[in-house]
C-alpha positions as CSV (number, residue, x, y, z in Angstrom):
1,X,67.9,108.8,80.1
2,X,69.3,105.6,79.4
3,X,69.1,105.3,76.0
4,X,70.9,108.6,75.7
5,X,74.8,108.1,73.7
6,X,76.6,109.1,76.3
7,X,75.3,106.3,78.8
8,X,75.2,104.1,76.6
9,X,78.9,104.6,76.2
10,X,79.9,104.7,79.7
11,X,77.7,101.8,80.3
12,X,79.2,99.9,77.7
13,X,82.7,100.7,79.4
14,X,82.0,99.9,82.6
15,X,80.4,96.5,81.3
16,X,83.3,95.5,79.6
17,X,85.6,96.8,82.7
18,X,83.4,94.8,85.1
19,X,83.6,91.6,83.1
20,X,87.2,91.1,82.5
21,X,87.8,92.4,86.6
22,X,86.7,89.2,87.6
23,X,88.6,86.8,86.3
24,X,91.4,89.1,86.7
25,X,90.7,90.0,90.3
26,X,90.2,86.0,90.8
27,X,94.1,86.0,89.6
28,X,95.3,88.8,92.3
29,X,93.6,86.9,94.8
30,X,95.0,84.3,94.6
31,X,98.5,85.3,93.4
32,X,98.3,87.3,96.5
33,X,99.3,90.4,95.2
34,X,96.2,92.7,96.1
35,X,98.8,95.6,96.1
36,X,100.2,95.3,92.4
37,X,97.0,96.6,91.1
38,X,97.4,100.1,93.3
39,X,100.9,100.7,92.0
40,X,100.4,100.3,88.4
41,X,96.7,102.5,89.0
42,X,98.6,105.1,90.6
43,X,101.5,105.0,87.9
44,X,99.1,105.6,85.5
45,X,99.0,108.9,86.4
46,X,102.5,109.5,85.5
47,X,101.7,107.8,81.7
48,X,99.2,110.2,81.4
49,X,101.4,113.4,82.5
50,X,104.0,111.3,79.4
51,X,102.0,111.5,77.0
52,X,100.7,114.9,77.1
53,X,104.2,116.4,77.3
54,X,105.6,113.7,74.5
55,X,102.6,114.9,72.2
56,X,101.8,111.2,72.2
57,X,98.1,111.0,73.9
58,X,97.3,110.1,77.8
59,X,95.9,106.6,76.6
60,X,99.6,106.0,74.6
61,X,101.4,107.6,77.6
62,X,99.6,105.3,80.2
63,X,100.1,102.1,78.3
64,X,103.9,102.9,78.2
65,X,104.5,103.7,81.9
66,X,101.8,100.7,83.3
67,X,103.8,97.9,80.8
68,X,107.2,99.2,81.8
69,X,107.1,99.1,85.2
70,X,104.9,95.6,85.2
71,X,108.1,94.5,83.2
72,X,110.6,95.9,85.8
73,X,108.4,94.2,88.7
74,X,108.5,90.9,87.2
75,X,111.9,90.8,87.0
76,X,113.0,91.8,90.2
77,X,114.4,89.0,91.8
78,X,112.8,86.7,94.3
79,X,115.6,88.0,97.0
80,X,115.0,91.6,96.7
81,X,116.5,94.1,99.3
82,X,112.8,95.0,100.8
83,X,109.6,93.3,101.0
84,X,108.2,93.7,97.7
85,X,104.7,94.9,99.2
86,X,107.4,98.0,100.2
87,X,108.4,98.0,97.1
88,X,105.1,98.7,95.5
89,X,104.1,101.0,97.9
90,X,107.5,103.1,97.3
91,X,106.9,103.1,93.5
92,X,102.8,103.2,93.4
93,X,103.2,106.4,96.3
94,X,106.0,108.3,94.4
95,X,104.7,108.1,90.5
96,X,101.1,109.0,91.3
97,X,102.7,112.3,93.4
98,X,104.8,113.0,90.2
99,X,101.6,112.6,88.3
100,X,100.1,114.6,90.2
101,X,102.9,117.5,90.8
102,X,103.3,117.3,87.2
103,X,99.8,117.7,86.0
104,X,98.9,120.3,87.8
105,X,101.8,122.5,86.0
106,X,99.3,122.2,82.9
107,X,96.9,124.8,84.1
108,X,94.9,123.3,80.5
109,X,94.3,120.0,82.2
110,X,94.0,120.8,86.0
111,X,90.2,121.0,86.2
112,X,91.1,116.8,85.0
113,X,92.9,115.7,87.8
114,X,89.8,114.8,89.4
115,X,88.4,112.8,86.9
116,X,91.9,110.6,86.2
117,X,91.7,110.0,89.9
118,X,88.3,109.0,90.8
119,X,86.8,108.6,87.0
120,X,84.4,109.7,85.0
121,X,82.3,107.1,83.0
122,X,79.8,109.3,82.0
123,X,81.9,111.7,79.8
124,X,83.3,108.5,77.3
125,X,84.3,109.2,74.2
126,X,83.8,107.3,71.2
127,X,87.4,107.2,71.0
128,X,87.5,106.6,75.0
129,X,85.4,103.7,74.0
130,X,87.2,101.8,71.1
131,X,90.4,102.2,73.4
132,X,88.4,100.8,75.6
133,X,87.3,97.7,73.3
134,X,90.9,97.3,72.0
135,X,92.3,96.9,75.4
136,X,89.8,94.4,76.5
137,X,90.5,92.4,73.2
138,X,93.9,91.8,74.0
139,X,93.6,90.8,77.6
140,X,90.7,88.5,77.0
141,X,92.7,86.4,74.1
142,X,95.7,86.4,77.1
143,X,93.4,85.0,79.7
144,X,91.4,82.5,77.2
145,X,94.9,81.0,75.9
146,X,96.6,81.4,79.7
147,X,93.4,80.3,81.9
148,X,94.5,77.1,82.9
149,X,98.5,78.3,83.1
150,X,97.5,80.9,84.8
151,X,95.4,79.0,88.2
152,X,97.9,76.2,88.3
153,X,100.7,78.9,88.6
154,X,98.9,80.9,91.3
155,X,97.7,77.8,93.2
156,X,100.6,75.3,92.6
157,X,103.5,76.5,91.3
158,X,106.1,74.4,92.2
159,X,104.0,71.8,90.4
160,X,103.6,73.5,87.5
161,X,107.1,73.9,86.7
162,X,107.5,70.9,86.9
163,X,105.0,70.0,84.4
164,X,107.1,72.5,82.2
165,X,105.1,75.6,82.6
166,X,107.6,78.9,82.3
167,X,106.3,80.5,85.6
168,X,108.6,83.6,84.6
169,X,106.6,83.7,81.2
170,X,103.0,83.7,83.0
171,X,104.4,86.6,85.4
172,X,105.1,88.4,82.6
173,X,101.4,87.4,81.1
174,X,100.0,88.0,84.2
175,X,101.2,91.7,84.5
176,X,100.4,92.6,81.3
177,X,97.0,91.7,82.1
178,X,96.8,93.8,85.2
179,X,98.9,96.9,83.0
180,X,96.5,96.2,80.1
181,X,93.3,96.7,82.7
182,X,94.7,99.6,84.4
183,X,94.7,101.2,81.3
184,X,91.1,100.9,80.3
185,X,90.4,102.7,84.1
186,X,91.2,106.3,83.4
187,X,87.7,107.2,82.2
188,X,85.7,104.4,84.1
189,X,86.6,103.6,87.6
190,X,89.7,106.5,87.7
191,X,93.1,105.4,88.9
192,X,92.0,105.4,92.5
193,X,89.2,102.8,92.6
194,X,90.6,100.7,90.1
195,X,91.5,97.5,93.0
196,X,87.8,97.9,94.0
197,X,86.3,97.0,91.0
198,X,89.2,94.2,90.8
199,X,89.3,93.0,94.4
200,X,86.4,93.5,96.1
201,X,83.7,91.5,93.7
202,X,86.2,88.5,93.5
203,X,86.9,88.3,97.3
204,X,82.7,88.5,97.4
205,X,82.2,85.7,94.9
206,X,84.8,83.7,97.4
207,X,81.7,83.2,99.8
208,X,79.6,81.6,97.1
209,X,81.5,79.4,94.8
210,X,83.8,76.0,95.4
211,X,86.0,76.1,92.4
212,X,88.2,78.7,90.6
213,X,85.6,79.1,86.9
214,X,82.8,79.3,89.1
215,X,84.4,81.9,91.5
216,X,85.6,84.2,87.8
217,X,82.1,84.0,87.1
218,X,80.5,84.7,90.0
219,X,83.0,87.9,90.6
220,X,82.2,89.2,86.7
221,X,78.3,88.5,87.4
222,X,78.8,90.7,90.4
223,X,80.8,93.4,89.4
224,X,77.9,93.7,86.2
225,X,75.7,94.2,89.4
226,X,78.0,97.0,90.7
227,X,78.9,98.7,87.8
228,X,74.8,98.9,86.7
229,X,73.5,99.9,90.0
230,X,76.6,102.4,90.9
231,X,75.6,104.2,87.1
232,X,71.9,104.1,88.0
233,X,72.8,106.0,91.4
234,X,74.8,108.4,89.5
235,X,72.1,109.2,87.4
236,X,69.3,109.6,89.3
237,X,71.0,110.3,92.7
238,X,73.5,112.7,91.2
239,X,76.5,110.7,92.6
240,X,80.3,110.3,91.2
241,X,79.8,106.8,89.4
242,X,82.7,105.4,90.6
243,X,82.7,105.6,94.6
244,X,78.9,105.2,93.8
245,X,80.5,101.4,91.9
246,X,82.8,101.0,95.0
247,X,80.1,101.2,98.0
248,X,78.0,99.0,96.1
249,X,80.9,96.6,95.9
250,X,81.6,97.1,99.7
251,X,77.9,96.4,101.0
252,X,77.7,93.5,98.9
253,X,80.9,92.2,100.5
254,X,80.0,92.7,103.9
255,X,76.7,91.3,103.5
256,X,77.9,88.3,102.3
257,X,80.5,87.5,105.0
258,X,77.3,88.4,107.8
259,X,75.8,85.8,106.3
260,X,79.0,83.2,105.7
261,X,79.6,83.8,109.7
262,X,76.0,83.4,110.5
263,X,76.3,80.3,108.3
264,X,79.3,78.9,110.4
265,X,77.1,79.6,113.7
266,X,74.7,77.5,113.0
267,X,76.9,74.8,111.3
């Protein structure tokens, strides 16, 4: 069963998908900004209803909407008139219902709306895939030539400005990196579970590693774990892959901070 194309394909996906989450996720972390992943994921859904009305493909469509309003949110300014975890909520809550009001006026693609929600890595394309590849590309050159920028931004930023790093340049960086990665869910993890697969194995890896490469590595090596076991339960188990990914991730979580408490206890 495994070596047939069509696993191999979503398994390639989800491989690539889990290994660029955890740096990534590492980055929301400890940006603090958990949130910004939901309201580009649920945007998405908008890009896709764009694209199919503008003739211009759902993958097109979604990379249009996520990078636009990742470039509106980094330049709202520090003083805003809400919270800006409001702010997300507002916009993540009100594109995915026009997404989804939209959509389902295209009786061709309403039997889909399930899938762009919760995924379906099982049914990747070829084309699904090299999208896929493409999107990854581009946000691994951003993190390899950004890394360091990146952590000392997120960690120490008033520091780093004054070391001369632009922090308005790596905001911009750093959203494209989370619009570039929302992009790649819409077949894998679905718009939905997208923060799992970003948040959930980087939090984990907090419990096991002292310093910030070690914690990116730990969080990709987990989310490989995740991503593996969730397909085999999908397989054999007849599961949805991603939720399948997502309790994996959650069980693993919990298990680890049992342990870190029972750690403490004894300390």
């Amino acid at each position: 069963m495994w070596t047939e194309p069509f696993v191999l394909r979503g398994l390639t996906a989800a491989l690539i998908m889990a290994v660029l989450a955890g740096p990534i996720g590492c980055l929301m972390i400890w940006k603090k900004m958990a949130y910004f992943s939901d309201t580009l994921s649920h945007s998405a859904l908008s890009g896709v209803l764009l694209g199919i009305m503008l003739g211009l493909g759902q993958n097109t469509g979604v990379i249009l909407i996520v990078c636009l309003i990742a470039f509106l949110l980094a330049n709202v300014p520090d003083r805003f008139i809400i919270d800006m975890n409001l702010l997300l909520l507002i916009i993540g809550q009100t594109t995915l219902s026009v997404g989804v009001a939209g959509l389902t006026r295209l009786p061709e693609i309403r039997t889909d709306l399930t899938a762009y929600l919760f995924g379906d890595v099982l049914s990747i394309a070829s084309d699904d895939l090299f999208f896929v590849a493409t999107n990854a590309a581009l946000c691994s050159i951003l993190l390899v030539f950004n890394w360091k920028k990146q952590i000392f931004t997120a960690v120490m930023p008033d520091v780093a400005q004054s070391e001369g790093v632009s922090l308005k340049k790596q905001s911009v960086i750093f959203m494209l990196l989370i619009a570039l990665f929302v992009s790649l869910a819409l077949k894998t993890t679905g718009l939905l579970l997208v923060s799992a697969l970003l948040i959930i194995p980087a939090t984990t890896a907090r419990f096991l590693t002292g310093t910030p490469e070690k914690m990116a590595v730990f969080a990709s090596f987990i989310g490989i774990f995740c991503v593996v076991f969730g397909l085999f339960c999908s397989i054999n188990f007849d599961l949805p892959a991603a939720p399948a990914m997502e309790i994996i991730s959650a069980v693993l979580f919990f298990l680890c901070c049992l342990l870190h408490i029972r750690h403490k206890k004894i300390m």
